[in-house]
BAFI-398667 format. One record per residue (C-alpha): residue number from 0; residue in three letters; chain; x, y, z. Coordinates in Angstrom, 2 decimals, m for minus. Layout:
! residues N
site num:NUM | residuo:Ala | cadena:A | x:X | y:Y | z:Z
...
//
This chain:
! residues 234
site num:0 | residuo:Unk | cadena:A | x:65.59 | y:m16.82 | z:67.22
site num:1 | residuo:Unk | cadena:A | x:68.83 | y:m16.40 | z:69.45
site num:2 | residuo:Unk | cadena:A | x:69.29 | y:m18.85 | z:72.28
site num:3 | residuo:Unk | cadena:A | x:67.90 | y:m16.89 | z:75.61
site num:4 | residuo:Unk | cadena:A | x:68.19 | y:m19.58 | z:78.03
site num:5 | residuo:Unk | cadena:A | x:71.59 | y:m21.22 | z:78.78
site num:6 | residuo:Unk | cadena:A | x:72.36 | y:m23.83 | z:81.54
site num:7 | residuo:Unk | cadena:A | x:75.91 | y:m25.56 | z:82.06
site num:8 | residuo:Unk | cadena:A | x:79.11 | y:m25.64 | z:84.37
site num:9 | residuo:Unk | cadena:A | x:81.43 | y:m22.37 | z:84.44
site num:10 | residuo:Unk | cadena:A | x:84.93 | y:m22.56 | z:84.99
site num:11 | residuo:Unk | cadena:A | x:87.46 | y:m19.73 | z:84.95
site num:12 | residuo:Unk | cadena:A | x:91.41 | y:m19.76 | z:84.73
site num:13 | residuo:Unk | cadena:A | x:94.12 | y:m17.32 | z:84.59
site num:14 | residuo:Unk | cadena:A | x:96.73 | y:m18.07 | z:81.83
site num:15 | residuo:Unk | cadena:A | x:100.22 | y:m16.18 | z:80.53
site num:16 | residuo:Unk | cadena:A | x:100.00 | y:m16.34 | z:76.49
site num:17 | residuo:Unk | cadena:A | x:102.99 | y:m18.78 | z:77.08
site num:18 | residuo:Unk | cadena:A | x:100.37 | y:m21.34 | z:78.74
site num:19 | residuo:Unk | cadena:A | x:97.97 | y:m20.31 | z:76.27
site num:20 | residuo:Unk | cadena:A | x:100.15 | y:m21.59 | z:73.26
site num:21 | residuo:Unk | cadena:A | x:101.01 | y:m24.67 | z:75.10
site num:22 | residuo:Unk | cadena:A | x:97.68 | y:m25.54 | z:75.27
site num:23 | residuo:Unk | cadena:A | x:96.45 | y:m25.09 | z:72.14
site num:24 | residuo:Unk | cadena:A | x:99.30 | y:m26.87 | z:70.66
site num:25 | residuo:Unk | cadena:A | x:97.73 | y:m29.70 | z:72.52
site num:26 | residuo:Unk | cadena:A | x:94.23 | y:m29.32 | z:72.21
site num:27 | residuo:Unk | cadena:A | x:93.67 | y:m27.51 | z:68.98
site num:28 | residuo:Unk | cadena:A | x:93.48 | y:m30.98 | z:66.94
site num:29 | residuo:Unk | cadena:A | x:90.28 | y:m31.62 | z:68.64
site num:30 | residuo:Unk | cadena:A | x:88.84 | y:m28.39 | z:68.41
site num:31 | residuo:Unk | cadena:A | x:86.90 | y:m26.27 | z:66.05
site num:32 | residuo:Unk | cadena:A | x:86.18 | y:m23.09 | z:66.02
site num:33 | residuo:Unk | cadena:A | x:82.83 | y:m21.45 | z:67.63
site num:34 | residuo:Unk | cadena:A | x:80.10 | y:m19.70 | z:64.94
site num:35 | residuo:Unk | cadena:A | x:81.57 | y:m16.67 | z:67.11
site num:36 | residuo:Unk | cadena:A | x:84.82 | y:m17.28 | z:66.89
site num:37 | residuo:Unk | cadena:A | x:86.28 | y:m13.96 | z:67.41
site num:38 | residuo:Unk | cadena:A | x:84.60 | y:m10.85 | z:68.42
site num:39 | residuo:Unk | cadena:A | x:84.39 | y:m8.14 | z:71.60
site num:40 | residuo:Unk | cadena:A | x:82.17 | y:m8.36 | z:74.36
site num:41 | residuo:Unk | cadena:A | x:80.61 | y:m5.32 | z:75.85
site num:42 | residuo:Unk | cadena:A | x:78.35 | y:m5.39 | z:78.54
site num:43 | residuo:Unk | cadena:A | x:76.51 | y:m3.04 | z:80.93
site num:44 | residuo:Unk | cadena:A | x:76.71 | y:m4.23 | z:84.78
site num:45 | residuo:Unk | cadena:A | x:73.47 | y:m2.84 | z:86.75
site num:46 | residuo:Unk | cadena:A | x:74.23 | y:m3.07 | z:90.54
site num:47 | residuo:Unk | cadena:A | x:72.68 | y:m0.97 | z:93.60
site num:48 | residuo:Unk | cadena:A | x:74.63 | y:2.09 | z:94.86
site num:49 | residuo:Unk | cadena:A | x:76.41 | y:0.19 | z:97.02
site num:50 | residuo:Unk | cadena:A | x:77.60 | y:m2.63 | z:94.28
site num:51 | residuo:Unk | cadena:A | x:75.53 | y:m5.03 | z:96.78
site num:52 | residuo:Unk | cadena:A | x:76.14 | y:m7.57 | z:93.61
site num:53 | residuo:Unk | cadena:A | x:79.53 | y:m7.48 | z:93.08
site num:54 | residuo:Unk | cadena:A | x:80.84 | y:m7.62 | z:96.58
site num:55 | residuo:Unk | cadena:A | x:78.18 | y:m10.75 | z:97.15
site num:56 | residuo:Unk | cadena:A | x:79.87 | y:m12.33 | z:94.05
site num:57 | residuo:Unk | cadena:A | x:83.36 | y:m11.52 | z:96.24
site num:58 | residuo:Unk | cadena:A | x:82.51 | y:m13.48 | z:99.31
site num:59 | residuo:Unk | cadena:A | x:82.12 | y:m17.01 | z:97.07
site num:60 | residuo:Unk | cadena:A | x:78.40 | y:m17.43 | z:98.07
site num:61 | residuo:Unk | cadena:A | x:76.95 | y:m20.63 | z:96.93
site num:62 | residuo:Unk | cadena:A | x:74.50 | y:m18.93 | z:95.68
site num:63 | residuo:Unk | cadena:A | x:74.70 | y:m15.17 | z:93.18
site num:64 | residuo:Unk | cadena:A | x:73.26 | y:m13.15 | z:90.75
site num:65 | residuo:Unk | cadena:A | x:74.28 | y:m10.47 | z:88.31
site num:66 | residuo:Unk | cadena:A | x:72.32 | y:m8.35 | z:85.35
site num:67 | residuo:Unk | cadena:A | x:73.67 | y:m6.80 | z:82.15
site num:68 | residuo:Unk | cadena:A | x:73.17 | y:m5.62 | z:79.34
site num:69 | residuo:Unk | cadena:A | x:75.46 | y:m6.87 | z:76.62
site num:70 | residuo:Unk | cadena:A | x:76.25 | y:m6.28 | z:72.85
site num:71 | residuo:Unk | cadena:A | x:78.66 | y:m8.08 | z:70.69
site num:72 | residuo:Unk | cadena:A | x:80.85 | y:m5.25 | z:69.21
site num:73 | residuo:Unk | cadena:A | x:79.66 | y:m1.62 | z:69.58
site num:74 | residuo:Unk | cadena:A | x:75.94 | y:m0.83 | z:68.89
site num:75 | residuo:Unk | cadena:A | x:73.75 | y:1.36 | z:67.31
site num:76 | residuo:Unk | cadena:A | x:70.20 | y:2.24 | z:68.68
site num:77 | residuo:Unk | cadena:A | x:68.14 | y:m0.02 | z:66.38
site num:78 | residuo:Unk | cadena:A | x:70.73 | y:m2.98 | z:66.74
site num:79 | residuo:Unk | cadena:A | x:69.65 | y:m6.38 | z:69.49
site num:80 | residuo:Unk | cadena:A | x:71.39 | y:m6.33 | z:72.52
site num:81 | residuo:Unk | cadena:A | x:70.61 | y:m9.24 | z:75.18
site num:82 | residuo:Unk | cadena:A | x:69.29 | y:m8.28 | z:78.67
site num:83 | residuo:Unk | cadena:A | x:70.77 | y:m11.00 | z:81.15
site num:84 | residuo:Unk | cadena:A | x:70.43 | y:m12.16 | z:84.37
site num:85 | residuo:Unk | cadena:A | x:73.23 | y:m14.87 | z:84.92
site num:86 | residuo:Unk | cadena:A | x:72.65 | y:m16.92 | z:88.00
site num:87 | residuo:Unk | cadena:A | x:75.27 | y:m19.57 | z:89.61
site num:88 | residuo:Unk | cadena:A | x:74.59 | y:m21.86 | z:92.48
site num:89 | residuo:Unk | cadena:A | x:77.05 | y:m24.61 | z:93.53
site num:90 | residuo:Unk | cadena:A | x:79.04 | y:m23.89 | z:90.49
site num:91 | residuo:Unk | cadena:A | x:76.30 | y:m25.14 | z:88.19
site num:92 | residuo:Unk | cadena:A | x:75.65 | y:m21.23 | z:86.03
site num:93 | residuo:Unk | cadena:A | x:72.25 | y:m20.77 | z:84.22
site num:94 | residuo:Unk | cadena:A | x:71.47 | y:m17.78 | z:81.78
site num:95 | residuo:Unk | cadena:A | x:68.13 | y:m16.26 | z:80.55
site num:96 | residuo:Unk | cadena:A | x:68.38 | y:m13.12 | z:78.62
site num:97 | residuo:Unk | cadena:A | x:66.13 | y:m10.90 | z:76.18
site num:98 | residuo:Unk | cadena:A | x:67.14 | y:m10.41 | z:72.71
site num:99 | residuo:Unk | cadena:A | x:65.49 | y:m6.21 | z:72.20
site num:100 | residuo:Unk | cadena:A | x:66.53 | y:m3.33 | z:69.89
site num:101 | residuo:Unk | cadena:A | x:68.85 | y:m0.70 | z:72.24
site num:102 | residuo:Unk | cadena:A | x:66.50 | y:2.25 | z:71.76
site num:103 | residuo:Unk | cadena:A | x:63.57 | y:m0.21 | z:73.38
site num:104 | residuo:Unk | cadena:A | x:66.35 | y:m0.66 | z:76.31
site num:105 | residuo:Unk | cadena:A | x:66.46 | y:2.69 | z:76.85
site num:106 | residuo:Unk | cadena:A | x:62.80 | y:3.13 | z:76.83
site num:107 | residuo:Unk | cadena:A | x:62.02 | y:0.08 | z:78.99
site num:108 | residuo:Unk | cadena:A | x:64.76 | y:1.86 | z:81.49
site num:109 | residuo:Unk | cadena:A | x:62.34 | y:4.55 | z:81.89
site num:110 | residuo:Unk | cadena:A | x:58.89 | y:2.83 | z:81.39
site num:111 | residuo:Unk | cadena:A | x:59.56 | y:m0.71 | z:82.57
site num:112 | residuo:Unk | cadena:A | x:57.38 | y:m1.53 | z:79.42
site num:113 | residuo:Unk | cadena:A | x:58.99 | y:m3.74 | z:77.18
site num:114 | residuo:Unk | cadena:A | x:56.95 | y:m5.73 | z:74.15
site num:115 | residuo:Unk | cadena:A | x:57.47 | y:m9.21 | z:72.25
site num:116 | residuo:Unk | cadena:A | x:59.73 | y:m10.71 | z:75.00
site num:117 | residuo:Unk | cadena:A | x:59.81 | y:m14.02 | z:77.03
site num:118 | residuo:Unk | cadena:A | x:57.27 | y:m13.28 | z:79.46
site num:119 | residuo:Unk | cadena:A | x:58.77 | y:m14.89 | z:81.94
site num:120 | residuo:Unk | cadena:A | x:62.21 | y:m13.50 | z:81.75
site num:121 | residuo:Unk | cadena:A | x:60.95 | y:m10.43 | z:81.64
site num:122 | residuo:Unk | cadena:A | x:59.08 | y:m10.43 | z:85.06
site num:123 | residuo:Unk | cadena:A | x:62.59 | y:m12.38 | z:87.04
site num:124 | residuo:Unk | cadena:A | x:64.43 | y:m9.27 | z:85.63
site num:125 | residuo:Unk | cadena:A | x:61.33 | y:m6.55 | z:86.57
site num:126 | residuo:Unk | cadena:A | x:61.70 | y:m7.99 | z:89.93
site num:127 | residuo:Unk | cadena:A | x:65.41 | y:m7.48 | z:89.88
site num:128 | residuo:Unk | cadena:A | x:65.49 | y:m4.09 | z:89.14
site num:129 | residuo:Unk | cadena:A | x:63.02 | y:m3.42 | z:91.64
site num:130 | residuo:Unk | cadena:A | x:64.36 | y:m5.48 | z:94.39
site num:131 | residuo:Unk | cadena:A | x:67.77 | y:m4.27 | z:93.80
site num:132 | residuo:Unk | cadena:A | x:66.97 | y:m0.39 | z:92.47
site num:133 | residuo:Unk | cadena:A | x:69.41 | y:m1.23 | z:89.87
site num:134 | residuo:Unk | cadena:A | x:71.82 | y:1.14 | z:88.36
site num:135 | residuo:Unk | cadena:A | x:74.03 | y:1.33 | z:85.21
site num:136 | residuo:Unk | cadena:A | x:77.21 | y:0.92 | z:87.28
site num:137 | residuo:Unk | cadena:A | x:79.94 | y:m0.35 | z:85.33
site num:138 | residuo:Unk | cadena:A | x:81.02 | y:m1.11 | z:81.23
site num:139 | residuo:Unk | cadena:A | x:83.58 | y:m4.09 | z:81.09
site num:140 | residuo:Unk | cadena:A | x:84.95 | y:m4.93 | z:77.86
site num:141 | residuo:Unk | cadena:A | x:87.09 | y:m7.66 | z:76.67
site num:142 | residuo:Unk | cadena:A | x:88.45 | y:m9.46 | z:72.87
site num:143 | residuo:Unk | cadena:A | x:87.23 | y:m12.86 | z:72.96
site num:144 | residuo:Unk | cadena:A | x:88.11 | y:m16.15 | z:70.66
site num:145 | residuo:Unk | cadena:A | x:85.90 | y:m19.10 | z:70.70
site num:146 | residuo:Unk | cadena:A | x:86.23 | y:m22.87 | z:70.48
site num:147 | residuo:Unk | cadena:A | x:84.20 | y:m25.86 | z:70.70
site num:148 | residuo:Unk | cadena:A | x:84.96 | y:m29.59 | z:71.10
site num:149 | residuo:Unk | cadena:A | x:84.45 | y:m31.15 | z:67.07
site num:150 | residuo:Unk | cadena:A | x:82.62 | y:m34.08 | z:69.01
site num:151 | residuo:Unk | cadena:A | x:80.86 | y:m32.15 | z:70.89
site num:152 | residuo:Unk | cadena:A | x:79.53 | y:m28.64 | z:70.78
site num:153 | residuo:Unk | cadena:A | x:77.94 | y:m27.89 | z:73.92
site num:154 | residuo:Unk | cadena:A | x:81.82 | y:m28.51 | z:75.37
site num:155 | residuo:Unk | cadena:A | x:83.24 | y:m24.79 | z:74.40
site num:156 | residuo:Unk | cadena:A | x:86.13 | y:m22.89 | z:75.11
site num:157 | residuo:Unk | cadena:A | x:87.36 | y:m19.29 | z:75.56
site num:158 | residuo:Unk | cadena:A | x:89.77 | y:m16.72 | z:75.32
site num:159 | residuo:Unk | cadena:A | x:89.28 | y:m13.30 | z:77.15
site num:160 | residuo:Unk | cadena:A | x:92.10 | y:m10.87 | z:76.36
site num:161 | residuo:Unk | cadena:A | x:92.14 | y:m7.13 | z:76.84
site num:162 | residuo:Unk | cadena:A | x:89.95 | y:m6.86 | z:79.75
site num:163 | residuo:Unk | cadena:A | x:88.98 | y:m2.93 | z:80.53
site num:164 | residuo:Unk | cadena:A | x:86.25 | y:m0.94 | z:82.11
site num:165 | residuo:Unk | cadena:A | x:84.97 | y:2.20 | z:82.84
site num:166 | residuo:Unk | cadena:A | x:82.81 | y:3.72 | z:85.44
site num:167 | residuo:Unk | cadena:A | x:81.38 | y:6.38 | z:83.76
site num:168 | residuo:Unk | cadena:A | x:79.91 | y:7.13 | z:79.89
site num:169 | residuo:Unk | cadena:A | x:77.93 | y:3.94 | z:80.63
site num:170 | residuo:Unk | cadena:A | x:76.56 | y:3.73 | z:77.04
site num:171 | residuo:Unk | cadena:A | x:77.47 | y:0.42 | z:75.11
site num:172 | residuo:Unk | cadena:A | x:77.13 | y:2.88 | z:71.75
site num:173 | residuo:Unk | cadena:A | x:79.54 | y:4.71 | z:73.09
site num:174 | residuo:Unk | cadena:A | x:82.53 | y:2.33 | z:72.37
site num:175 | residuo:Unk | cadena:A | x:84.67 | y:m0.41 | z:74.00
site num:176 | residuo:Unk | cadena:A | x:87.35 | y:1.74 | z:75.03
site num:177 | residuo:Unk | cadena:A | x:88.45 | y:1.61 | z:79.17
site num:178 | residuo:Unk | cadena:A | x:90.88 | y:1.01 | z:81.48
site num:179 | residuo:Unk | cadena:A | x:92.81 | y:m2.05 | z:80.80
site num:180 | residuo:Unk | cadena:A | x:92.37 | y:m4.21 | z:83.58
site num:181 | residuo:Unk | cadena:A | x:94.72 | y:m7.86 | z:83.45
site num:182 | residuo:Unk | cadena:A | x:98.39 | y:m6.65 | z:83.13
site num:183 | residuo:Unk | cadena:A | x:101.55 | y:m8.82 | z:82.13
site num:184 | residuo:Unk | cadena:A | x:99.44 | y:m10.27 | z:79.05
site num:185 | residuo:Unk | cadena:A | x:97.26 | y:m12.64 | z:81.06
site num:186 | residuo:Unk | cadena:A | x:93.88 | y:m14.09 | z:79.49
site num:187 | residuo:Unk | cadena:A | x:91.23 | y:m15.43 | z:81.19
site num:188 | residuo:Unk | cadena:A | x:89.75 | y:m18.57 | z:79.91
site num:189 | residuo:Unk | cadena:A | x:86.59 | y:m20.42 | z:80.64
site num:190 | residuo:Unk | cadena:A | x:85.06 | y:m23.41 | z:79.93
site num:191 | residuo:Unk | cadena:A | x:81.65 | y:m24.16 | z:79.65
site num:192 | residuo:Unk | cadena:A | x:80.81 | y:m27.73 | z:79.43
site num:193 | residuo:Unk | cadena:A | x:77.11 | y:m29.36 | z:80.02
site num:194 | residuo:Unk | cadena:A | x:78.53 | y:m32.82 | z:81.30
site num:195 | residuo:Unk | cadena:A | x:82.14 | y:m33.45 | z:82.56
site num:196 | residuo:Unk | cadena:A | x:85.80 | y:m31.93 | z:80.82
site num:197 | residuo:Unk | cadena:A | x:86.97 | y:m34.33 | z:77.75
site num:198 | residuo:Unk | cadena:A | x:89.60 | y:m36.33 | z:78.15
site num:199 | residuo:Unk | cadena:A | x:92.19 | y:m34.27 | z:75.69
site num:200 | residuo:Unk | cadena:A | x:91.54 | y:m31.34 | z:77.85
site num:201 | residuo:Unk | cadena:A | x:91.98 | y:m33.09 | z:81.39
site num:202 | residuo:Unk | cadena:A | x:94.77 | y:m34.21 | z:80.37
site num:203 | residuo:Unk | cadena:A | x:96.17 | y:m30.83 | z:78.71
site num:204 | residuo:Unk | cadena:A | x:95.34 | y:m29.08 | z:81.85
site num:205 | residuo:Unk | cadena:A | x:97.40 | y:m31.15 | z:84.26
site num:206 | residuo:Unk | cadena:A | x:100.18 | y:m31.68 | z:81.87
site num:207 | residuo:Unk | cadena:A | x:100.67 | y:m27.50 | z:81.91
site num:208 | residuo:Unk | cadena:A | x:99.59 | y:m27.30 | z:85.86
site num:209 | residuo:Unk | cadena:A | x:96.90 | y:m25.11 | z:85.32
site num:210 | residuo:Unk | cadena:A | x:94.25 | y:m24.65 | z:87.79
site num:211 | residuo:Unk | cadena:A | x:91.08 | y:m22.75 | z:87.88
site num:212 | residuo:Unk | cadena:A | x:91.09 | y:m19.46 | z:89.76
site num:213 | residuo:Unk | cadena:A | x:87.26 | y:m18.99 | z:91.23
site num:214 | residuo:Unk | cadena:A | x:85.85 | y:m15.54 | z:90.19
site num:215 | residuo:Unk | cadena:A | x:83.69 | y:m12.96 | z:88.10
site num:216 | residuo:Unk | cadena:A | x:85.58 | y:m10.35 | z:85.64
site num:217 | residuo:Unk | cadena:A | x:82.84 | y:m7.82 | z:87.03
site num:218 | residuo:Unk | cadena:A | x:83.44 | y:m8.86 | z:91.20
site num:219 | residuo:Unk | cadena:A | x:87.23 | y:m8.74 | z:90.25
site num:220 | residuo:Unk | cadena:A | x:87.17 | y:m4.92 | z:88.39
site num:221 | residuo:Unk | cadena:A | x:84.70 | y:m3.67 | z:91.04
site num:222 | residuo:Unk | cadena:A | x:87.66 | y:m4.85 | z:93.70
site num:223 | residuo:Unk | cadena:A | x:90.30 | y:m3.19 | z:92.07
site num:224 | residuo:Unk | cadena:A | x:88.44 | y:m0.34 | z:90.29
site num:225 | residuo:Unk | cadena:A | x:86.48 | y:0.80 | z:92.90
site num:226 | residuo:Unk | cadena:A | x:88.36 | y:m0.14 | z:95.76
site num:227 | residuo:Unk | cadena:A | x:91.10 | y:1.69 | z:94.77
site num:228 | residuo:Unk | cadena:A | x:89.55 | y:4.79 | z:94.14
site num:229 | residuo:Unk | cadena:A | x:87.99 | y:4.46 | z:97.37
site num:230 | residuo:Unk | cadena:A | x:91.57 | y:4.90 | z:99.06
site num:231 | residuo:Unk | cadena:A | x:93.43 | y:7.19 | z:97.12
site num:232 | residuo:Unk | cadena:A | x:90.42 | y:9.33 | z:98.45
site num:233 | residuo:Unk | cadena:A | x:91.26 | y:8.89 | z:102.24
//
């Protein structure tokens, strides 16, 4: 049975491919690479009308909450996708999510009825959807590689590349394509460790001055996305 409830320390960065070869020129030896190593992320974002959820996530609260529906490559009705909430308070990011066929998606979208789930999980993401009225509001895509720590696993590593969106045909069968987002080649990496960084990688990271760059790819997209549109129309 997939994993549905995840709980460990999130931390973004914004690297050039230049950085990114450095690094893995230094840290490489001690990795391996993830059971899904490469692959593209889709996801769903469900927000209120007025994207209460991604401006929140703007402000740096110590405390936010997001929901999405996301599929690893582009699905068809009768494959899983996971239903997430992702949660983060004091920088400490916790996951629980619903493995269920797409078709039973759609149908729990307009019944609320959904069967052979985590109970639990199921009612903290009812009472999301009601509290918020949630909304498909967004599809963010992005080409990811994997790595983990060959001493230990539950330190991983990745590579976003090709972030893009769209606002409307919010269908994750519909495909991955969007609006490319990061310009200038820039990846975002993030690193998801249980206990603290590894020495190899501490060290990596200050040898190449990089520094991690607080923020969520959907927060960010909504800014820019949205915002944008919001003035051209004035």
């Amino acid at each position: 049975m997939p994993q549905q409830v995840f709980r460990r320390t999130e931390i973004k960065y914004i690297i050039t491919e230049k950085q990114f070869s450095a690094l893995m020129n230094i840290i490489e030896p001690y990795l391996t690479k993830d059971k899904y190593f490469k692959g593209t992320n889709c996801s769903i974002y469900y927000d209120d009308d007025n994207r209460y959820l991604a401006i929140h996530s703007l402000e740096k609260p110590l405390y936010k909450e997001k929901i999405r529906l996301r599929s690893y490559g582009i699905p068809k009705l009768n494959d899983t996708v996971f239903l997430e909430i992702k949660k983060k308070y004091k920088g400490v990011g916790s996951k629980r999510r619903i493995p269920v066929k797409l078709a039973d998606f759609y149908k729990y979208e307009k019944t609320g009825k959904l069967e052979n789930v985590n109970a639990n999980i199921k009612q903290e993401l009812d009472e999301c959807f009601k509290r918020y009225s949630l909304k498909p509001k967004m599809f963010l895509a992005y080409d990811r590689t994997s790595y983990c720590d060959k001493d230990n696993p539950t330190f991983r590593v990745t590579f976003d590349r090709n972030v893009r969106c769209r606002l409307d045909d919010l269908k994750l069968e519909k495909g991955d394509y969007g609006n490319t987002f990061f310009q200038n080649d820039e990846i975002v990496m993030e690193v998801k460790a249980l206990d603290s960084y590894p020495f190899f990688f501490v060290r990596a990271l200050s040898k190449l001055k990089i520094y991690p760059a607080s923020f969520s790819k959907y927060g960010r997209v909504t800014e820019k996305v949205v915002y944008n549109s919001i003035k051209k129309e004035k």
